[in-house]
C-alpha positions as CSV (number, residue, x, y, z in Angstrom):
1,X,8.5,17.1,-1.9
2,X,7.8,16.8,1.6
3,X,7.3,12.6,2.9
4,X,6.3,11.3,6.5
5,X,5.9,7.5,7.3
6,X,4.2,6.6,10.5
7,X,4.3,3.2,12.4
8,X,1.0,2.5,13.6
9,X,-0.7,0.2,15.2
10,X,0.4,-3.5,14.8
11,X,3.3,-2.8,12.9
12,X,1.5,-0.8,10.0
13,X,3.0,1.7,8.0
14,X,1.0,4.7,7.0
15,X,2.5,7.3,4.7
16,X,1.7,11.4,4.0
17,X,3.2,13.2,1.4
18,X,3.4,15.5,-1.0
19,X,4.4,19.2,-2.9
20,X,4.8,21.5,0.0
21,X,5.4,24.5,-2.6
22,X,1.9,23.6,-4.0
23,X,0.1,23.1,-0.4
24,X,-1.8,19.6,-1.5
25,X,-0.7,16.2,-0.3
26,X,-1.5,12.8,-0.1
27,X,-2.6,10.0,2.8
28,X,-2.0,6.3,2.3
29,X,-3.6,3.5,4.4
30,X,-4.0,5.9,7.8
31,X,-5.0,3.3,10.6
32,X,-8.3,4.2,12.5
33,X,-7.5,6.4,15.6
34,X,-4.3,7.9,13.5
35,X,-6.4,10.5,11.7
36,X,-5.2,13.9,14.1
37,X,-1.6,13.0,13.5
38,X,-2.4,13.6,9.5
39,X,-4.6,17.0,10.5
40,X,-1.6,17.8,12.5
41,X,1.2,17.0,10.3
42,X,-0.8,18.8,7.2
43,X,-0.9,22.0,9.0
44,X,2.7,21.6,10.2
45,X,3.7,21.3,6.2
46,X,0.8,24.3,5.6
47,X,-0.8,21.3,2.9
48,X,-3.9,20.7,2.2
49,X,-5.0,17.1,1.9
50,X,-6.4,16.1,-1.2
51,X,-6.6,12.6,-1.4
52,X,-6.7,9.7,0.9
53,X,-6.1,6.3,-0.4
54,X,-6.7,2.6,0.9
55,X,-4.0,0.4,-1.0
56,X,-6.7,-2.3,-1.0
57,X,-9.7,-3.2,1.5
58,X,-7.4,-4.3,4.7
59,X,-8.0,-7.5,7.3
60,X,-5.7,-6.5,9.4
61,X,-6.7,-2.9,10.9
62,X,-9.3,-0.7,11.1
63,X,-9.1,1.8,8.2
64,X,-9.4,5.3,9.0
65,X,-9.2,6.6,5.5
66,X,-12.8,7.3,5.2
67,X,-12.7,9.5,8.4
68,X,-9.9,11.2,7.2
69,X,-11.2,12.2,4.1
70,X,-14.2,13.7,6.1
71,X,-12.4,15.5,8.3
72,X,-10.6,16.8,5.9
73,X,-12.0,17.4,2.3
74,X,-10.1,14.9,0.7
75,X,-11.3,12.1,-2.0
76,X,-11.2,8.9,-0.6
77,X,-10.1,6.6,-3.2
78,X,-9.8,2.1,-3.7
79,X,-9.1,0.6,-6.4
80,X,-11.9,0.4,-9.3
81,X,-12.7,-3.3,-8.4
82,X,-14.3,-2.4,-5.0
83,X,-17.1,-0.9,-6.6
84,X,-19.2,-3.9,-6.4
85,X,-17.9,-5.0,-2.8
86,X,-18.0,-1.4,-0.7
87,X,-21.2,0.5,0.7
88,X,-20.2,3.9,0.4
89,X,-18.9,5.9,-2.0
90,X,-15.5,6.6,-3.0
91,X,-13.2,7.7,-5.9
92,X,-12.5,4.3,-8.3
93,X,-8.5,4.7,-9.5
94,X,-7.8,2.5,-12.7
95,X,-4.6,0.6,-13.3
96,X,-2.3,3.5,-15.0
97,X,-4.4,6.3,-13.6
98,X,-2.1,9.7,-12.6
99,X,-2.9,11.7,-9.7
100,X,-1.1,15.1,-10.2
101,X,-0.1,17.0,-6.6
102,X,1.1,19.6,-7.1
103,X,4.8,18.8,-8.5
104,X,4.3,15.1,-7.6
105,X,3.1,12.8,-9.7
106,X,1.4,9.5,-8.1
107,X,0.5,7.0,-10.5
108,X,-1.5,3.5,-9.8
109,X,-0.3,0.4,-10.4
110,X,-2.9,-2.7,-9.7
111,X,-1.0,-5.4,-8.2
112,X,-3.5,-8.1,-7.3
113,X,-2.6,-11.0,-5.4
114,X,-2.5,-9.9,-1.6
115,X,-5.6,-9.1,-2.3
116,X,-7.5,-8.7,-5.7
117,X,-8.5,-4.8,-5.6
118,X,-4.8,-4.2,-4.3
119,X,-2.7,-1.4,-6.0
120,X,0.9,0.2,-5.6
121,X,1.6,3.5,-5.9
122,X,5.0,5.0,-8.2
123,X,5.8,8.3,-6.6
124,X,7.9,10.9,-8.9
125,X,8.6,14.1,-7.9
126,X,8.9,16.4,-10.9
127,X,11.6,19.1,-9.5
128,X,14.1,16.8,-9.3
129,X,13.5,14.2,-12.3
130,X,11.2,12.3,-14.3
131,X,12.3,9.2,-13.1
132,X,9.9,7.6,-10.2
133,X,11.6,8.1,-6.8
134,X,9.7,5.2,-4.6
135,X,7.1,3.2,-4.4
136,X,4.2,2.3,-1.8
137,X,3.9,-1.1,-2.3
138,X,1.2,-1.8,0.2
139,X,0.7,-5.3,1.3
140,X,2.2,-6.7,-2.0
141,X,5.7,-6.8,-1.4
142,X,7.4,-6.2,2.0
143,X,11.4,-5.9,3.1
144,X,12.6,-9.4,3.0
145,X,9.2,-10.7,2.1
146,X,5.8,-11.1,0.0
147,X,2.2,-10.7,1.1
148,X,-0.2,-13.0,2.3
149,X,-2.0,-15.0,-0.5
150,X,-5.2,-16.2,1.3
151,X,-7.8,-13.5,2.3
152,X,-9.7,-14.1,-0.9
153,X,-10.1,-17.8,0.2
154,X,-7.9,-19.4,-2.8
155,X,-4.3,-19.1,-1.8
156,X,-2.9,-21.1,-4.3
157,X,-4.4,-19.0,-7.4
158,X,-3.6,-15.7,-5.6
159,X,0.0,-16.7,-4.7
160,X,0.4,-17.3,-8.4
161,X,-0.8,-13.6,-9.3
162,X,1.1,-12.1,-6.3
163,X,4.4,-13.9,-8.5
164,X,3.3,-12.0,-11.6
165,X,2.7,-9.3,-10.1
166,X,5.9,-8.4,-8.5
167,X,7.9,-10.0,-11.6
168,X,5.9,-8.5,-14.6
169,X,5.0,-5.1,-13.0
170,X,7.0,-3.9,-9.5
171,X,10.7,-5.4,-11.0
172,X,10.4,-3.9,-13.7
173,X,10.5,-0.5,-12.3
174,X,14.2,1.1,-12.0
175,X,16.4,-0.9,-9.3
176,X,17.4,2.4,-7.5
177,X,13.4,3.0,-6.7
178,X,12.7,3.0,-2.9
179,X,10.2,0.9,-1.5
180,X,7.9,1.9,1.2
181,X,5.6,-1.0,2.7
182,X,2.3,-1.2,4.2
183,X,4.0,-3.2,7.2
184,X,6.9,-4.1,9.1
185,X,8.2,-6.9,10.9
186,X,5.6,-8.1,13.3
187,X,2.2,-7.9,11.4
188,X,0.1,-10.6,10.4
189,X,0.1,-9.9,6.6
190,X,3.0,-11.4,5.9
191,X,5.9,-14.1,7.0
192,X,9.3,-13.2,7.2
193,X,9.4,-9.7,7.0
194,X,12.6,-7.3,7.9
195,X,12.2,-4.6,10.8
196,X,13.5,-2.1,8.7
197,X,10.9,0.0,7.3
198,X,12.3,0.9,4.0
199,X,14.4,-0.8,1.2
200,X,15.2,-0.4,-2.7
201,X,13.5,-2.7,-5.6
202,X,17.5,-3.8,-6.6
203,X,18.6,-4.7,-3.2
204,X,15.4,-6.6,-3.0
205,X,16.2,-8.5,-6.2
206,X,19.3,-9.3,-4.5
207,X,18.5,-10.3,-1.1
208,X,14.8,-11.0,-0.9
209,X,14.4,-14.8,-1.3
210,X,10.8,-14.8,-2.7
211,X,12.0,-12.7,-5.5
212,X,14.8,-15.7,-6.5
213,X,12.2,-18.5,-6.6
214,X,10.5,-19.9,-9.9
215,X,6.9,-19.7,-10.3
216,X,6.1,-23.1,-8.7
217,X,8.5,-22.8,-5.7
218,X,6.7,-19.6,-4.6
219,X,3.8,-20.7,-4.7
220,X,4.3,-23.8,-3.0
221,X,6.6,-21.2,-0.4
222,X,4.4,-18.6,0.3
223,X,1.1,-21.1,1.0
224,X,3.7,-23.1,3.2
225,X,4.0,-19.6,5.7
226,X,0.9,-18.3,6.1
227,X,0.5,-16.2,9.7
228,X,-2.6,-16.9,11.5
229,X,-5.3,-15.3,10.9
230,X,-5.7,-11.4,12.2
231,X,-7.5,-11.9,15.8
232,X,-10.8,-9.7,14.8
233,X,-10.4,-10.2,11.2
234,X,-14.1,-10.6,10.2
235,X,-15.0,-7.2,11.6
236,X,-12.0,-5.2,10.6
237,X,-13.4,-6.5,6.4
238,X,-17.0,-6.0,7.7
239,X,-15.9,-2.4,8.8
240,X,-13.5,-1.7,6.1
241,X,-16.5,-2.5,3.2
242,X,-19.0,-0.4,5.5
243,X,-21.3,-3.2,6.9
């Protein structure tokens, strides 16, 4: 397996990986403007790229996932949910869907809450076990931190699914799983959150407070630190759903 993370603009975290024995790999949330560094690091690894996936329709940054997929023959793919909100077309993934590249195995987890079309992706590579290695966990759960709750408008009923969400589906994946966020410390999506771009699902059942609070308490925690607003919001959704 072959595994690039980029920091973007406005502390975003794009990712590109894949099985460099089977020449096919995988883009996740490429910022607009980014899409060359991709071409280039594809043909570096002598990939192809076959998919390109948004973990959910962003607020934060222009997505450059549909121009990357044209560029270069990839599906671009959201989350089965954004069928009735997007104008163009796109590959819908389902909640438990696989994605085979190669000898990596990507499989979708829909973690709404952040957002509701939001998913996470469980990374395995095959040559070395069939356990899951690390995890892409978007804008869901960050280092140190959870996602913003109030982009949909009702922050207290998304807060609540962002708390099921990590408990009932990300913690219960294998502590010694790395996770890989869709930002670091200095975005807007999120309060709170650690400059180090990288972490493990046990050492963030240790150390991350929102993972120690009950239901209630993070809830009332998470709608108590809400960011402002991103500055251009409105056109970055407007953009990212092809108005």
């Amino acid at each position: 397996m072959f595994f690039r993370q980029l920091l973007a603009k406005d502390a975003t975290l794009s990712y590109f990986f894949g099985c460099g024995s089977c020449h096919v790999g995988v883009a996740v949330d490429p910022v607009l403007g980014d899409e060359q560094w991709f071409i280039d690091e594809a043909a570096k690894q002598d990939v192809k790229i076959t998919h390109v996936i948004d973990t959910h329709v962003h607020a934060d940054h222009f997505s450059g996932g549909r121009k990357l997929a044209e560029l270069s023959g990839a599906r671009y793919c959201l989350h089965e949910s954004d069928r009735v909100r997007v104008n163009y077309p796109f590959e819908a993934l389902q909640d438990g869907q696989r994605i085979e590249v190669g000898n990596v195995l990507v499989d979708v987890l829909h973690t709404p809450g952040h957002t509701p079309d939001s998913i996470c992706l469980v990374v395995t590579d095959k040559r070395r076990t069939e356990v899951p290695w690390f995890v892409l966990t978007g804008d869901t759960l960050f280092v140190g931190s959870a996602g913003r709750p109030d982009l949909a408008g009702k922050e207290t009923e998304m807060a609540g699914q962002i708390y099921d969400t990590l408990h009932q589906r990300l913690m219960t994946l294998p502590a010694e799983v790395e996770l890989y966020p869709g930002h670091t410390s200095g975005s807007v999506c999120g309060a709170g959150m650690s400059g180090k771009p990288m972490s493990t699902l046990g050492f963030e059942k240790r150390s991350n407070p929102m993972l120690s609070m009950s239901r209630d308490a993070f809830v009332t925690a998470l709608t108590e630190t809400i960011p402002p607003r991103p500055a251009e919001m409105d056109r970055m959704v407007a953009f990212n759903l092809g108005n």
